[in-house]
C-alpha positions, 0 to 999 in steps of 0.5 A: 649390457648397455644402460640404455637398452637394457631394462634395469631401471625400477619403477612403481605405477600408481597401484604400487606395482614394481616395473622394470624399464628401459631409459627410453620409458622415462617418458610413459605417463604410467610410472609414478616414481622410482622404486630401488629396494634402497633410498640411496639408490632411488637418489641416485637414479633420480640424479641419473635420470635428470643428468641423462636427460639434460645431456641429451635433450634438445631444449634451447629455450623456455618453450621447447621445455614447456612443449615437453613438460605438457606432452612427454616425449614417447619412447621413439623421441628418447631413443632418438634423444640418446642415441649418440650417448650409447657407447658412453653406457656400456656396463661391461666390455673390454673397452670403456665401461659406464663409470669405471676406470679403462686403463684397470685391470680387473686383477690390478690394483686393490680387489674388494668385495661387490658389497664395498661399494655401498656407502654403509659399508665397513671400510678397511680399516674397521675390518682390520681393527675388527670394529664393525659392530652394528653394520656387519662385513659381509651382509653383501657378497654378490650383486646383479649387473642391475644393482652394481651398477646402481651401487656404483653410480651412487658411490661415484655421486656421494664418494665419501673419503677413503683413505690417501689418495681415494678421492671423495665425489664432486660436491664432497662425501655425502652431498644434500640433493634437492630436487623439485617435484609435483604434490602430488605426484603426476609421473615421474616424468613431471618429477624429472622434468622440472630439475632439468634446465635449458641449455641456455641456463646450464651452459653459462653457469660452469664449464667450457661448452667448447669441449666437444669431445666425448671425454669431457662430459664422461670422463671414463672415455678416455685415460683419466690423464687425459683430463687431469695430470698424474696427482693433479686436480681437475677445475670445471674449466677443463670440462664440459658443462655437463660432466658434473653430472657424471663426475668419476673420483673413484678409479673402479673397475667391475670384475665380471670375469667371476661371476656366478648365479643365484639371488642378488645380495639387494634387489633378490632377483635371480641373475646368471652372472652375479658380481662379486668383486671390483678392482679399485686404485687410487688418484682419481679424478681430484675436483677442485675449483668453483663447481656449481652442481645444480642440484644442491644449495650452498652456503658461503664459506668466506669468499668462497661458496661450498655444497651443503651436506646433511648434518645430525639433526636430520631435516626439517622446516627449519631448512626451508628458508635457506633451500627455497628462497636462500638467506643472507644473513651474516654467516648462515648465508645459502643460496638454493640449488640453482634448480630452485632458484630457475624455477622460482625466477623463470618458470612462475607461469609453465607449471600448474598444481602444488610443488614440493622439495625433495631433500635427500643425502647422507650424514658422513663422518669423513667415511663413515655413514652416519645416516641417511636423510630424507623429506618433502619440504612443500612449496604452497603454490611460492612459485607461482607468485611474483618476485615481490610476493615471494621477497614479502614471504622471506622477509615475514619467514626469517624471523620465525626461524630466528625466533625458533632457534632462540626458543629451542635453545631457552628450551634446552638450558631449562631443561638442562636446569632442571635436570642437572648443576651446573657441571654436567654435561650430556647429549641433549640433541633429543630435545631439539628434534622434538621441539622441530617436529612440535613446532613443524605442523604450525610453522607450514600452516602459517607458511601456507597462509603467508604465501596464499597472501602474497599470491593474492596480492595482499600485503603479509601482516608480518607482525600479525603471524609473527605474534601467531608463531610467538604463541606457537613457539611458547606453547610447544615449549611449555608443554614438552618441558611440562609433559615430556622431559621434566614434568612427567619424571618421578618427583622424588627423583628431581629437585622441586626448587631447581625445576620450579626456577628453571620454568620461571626462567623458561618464562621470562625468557620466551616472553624476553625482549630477546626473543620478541627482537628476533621474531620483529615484535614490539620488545616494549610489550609485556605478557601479564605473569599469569600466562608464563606462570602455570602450573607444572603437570 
C-alpha cells in the first residue's frame, strides 16, 4: 500500500457526500474539505496534505503560487509533482514504511494494541492502576490500513509524552495548528493552498537545504542514527528544511503479519487485512533546537520562542490578536504562525474573498488528552489592507482585549463575593467561558468594522470603538452576574448584604479608572451612579 496511490484520503463534495481519493486528486474543484470520522484526523491530514505539497511543488516565487492558487493543477501535474517522493510512502513492506521505524521488528520491542495510537487512549500506566474510568481499553482493537495510517500520521504530529525515553512530537505534545482558509469554503484545494509557502520563503527560515538526501526530509529512510547519535538530540541544522513537516519522535513499526478482516474500529468500512497491533521502542528522534514549525504561533519564553499549545478554556477571540498580527507586550508576546504573517505581509493583492483561521489542537496534561479544540477565528478582509491599516487595527484591538480580561476578572471576584467568604475556594472557570462566549459576537462586530475602516483608508477612531467595547463589556457583565450566576439563585439561600456589595463593587469597578487605562479611555470621566446602580433581576 502506497500513499500516494492508494485512495485513502476522505473527502466531502458540496452535497456532503464522503469520497475516497488519491493525493493526486487534491487539486479537483469538487471537494470541499476533508471528512475523517475524527477531528484529529482531518488535522492531521490537513498537515499532511500541505506538508506534501510544499515537499513536491515546484514554486520559486510569488507567481508560480499565484498561477496555481488561480488554475489548480489536474491529477496528471500531482503525479508528476510526486513522483519522486513515491518510496518515501510506502505503508507496509520489508523495507523503509511511511513513519515507522526500519530497523523494528514488528516482535521486538513493546507490542500494543492498534487502538494505542489514538491520542485518547489510556496509557500503560492507567491500564496497570485500573484507572480508565471515562475512556475505556479497548473501545478500539483493529484498524484498516486507511485509518492506522491516518492514527499514526496524527500521534508522530501531537506525540504527547510517554513515559522515558518516548519522545514527544517536534513542537511538544499537542501543538496548536493554525491554518488559512477561504470564508467561505472554495475547495479545499484554495484551503490547502494558501499555508504552503514559496521555496524562497520556507528554505531561509530552518534547516539546511544542502541536505539533499532522501533521510533528511523523511527521517524513516534511513536508521534514525544516521540523523542523531544513540540518546542524543536532533537540531534543525542536521535536516532539511522540510523534515519538520514529517518529523517521527516515536519508534513504531505497524504488524501486518496479524491482520484479520471484518469492520474497522473508526471509519466502519470492511477491510481484509484489519491491524491489530504495533511494535514501538524507545529513544527516537529527540527535537531540540530553534524549530520554527510554520504552521503555529509562538510566544516567547525568555530569549527563547516555543510553540503554543491549547490551554483549558478552549479558544476564542480573545486569541485573535496574538494568532493574526502577534502581540508584544511585556511577557504575552506571540509572533503568528509564519503562514499568517506571509500572507498578511506578501500576499495582500493574490487572494480575493474573506479568509478565516482555522485553529485546532489538543489540551495535554503531559500524556494524558485532556481535550480536543477547534474554531474559526475570521479574518474581515485584514489581508488585504495595507501594512499601516493593519498596524492601526492592533493598535485599536489591544486594548479591548486587555479591557476584556480586567472585566472578566472583576466579574469573577463579585461573583465570588457574592457567593462565598473570604476562605472558599472552587473552580470558577464556567464564569469566564461564559463572559468570552458573551462578549464574543460584539468583540467580531466591532473588529469588522475596524478593519472595514482601515481598508477604506480611514483613520480607526480608537477611542470611539474603544467606548462602544466599554459598553459591551459592562452590559454583558452586569447581566450574567444578574441573570445567570447570582440573580437568578434562590434568595433564601444568598446573603442580601454581601450580594448587594458585591454588585456595587462590580460597578465601580467596570466604571474604575483601571479599567478605563486599559481600554485607552480618558480615566478623568465619570459615569452618572444611576447607570452602575440597577436593580438586581
Amino acid at each position: 500500500m502506497n500513499l500516494l496511490d492508494e485512495p485513502w484520503l476522505p473527502v466531502r463534495d458540496a452535497e456532503n457526500r464522503r469520497h475516497w481519493i488519491t493525493p493526486a486528486a487534491l487539486g479537483d474543484p469538487a471537494w470541499v474539505a476533508f471528512d475523517a470520522d475524527r477531528a484529529d484526523f482531518n488535522g492531521a491530514l490537513a498537515q499532511f496534505a500541505i506538508g506534501l505539497l510544499q515537499t513536491a511543488a515546484p514554486i520559486h516565487n510569488a507567481a508560480q503560487w499565484r498561477a496555481w492558487f488561480r488554475q489548480p493543477p489536474d491529477a496528471m501535474t500531482l503525479d508528476d509533482w510526486f513522483a519522486s517522493l513515491r518510496s518515501a510512502f510506502e505503508l507496509d513492506g520489508d523495507g523503509a514504511r511511511f513513519m515507522q521505524d526500519r530497523t523494528l521488528a514488528s516482535d521486538e520491542g513493546a507490542c500494543n494494541g492498534i487502538g494505542a495510537l489514538l491520542i485518547e487512549a489510556p496509557g500503560e500506566q492507567t491500564l496497570k492502576n485500573n484507572a480508565d474510568h471515562f475512556i475505556k481499553r479497548g473501545q478500539i482493537t483493529t484498524l484498516c490500513p486507511t485509518c492506522a495510517a491516518t492514527a499514526l500520521l496524527t500521534l508522530q504530529i501531537n506525540a504527547p509524552s510517554g513515559g522515558a525515553g518516548h519522545r514527544t512530537g517536534l513542537r511538544g505534545g499537542g501543538p496548536l495548528t493554525t491554518l488559512v482558509a477561504c470564508q467561505p469554503a472554495r475547495t479545499l484545494w484554495h484551503d490547502l493552498w494558501l499555508n504552503v509557502l514559496e521555496q524562497d520563503v520556507y528554505l531561509a527560515h530552518a534547516g539546511d537545504a544542502r541536505l539533499t538526501e532522501t533521510h533528511f526530509t523523511f527521517p524513516w529512510m534511513a536508521d534514525i542514527t544516521a540523523l542523531q547519535k544513540e540518546k542524543g538530540e536532533l537540531a534543525p541544522i542536521q535536516t532539511h528544511p522540510v523534515h519538520l513537516y514529517w518529523a517521527m519522535p516515536r519508534r513504531i513499526r505497524l504488524d501486518f503479519d496479524a491482520t484479520l478482516a471484518g469492520d474497522c474500529g473508526v471509519c466502519g468500512r470492511y477491510s481484509d487485512s484489519l491491524l491489530q497491533r504495533y511494535a514501538t521502542k524507545n529513544y527516537g528522534l529527540n527535537y531540540k533546537g530553534a524549530w520554527n514549525h510554520p504552521l503555529s504561533p509562538y510566544y516567547q519564553s525568555g530569549e527563547d520562542w516555543l510553540p503554543m499549545h491549547p490551554q483549558p478554556g478552549g479558544i476564542g477571540y480573545r486569541h485573535w490578536l496574538g494568532w493574526v498580527l502577534g502581540q508584544t507586550e511585556g511577557n504575552k508576546s506571540v509572533r503568528p504562525a509564519r503562514v499568517v504573517s506571509h500572507l498578511c505581509e506578501r500576499r495582500r493583492r493574490d487572494v480575493e474573498g474573506q479568509l478565516r483561521l482555522w485553529a485546532f489542537g489538543y489540551d495535554m496534561d503531559n500524556m494524558k488528552a485532556r481535550c480536543w479544540y477547534e474554531a474559526q477565528l475570521p479574518l474581515y478582509g485584514l489581508a488585504e489592507c495595507e501594512t499601516d491599516a493593519q498596524r492601526e487595527v492592533e493598535e485599536a484591538v489591544r486594548p479591548w482585549l486587555a479591557g476584556a480580561e480586567l472585566a472578566v476578572f472583576f466579574l469573577r471576584s463579585a461573583v465570588k463575593q457574592a457567593w462565598f467568604d473570604d476562605q472558599a475556594r472552587g473552580d470558577l472557570s464556567a464564569i469566564d467561558a461564559s463572559f468570552w462566549s458573551g462578549t464574543e459576537m460584539p468583540f467580531y462586530r466591532l473588529l469588522r468594522q475596524a478593519i472595514q475602516s482601515a481598508r477604506v483608508e480611514e483613520d480607526v477612531n480608537a477611542q470611539a470603538f474603544a467606548t462602544h467595547w466599554h459598553h459591551q463589556l459592562r452590559q454583558v457583565a452586569f447581566d450574567l452576574f444578574d441573570r445567570q450566576f447570582v440573580g437568578a439563585g434562590a434568595i433564601e439561600r444568598q446573603n442580601p448584604r454581601r450580594v448587594a456589595e458585591a454588585h456595587r463593587q462590580l460597578g465601580r469597578n467596570l466604571d474604575g479608572r483601571k479599567l478605563r487605562a486599559a481600554l485607552g479611555l480618558p480615566t478623568s470621566v465619570r459615569t452618572r451612579p444611576s447607570e452602575t446602580d440597577h436593580a438586581l433581576t
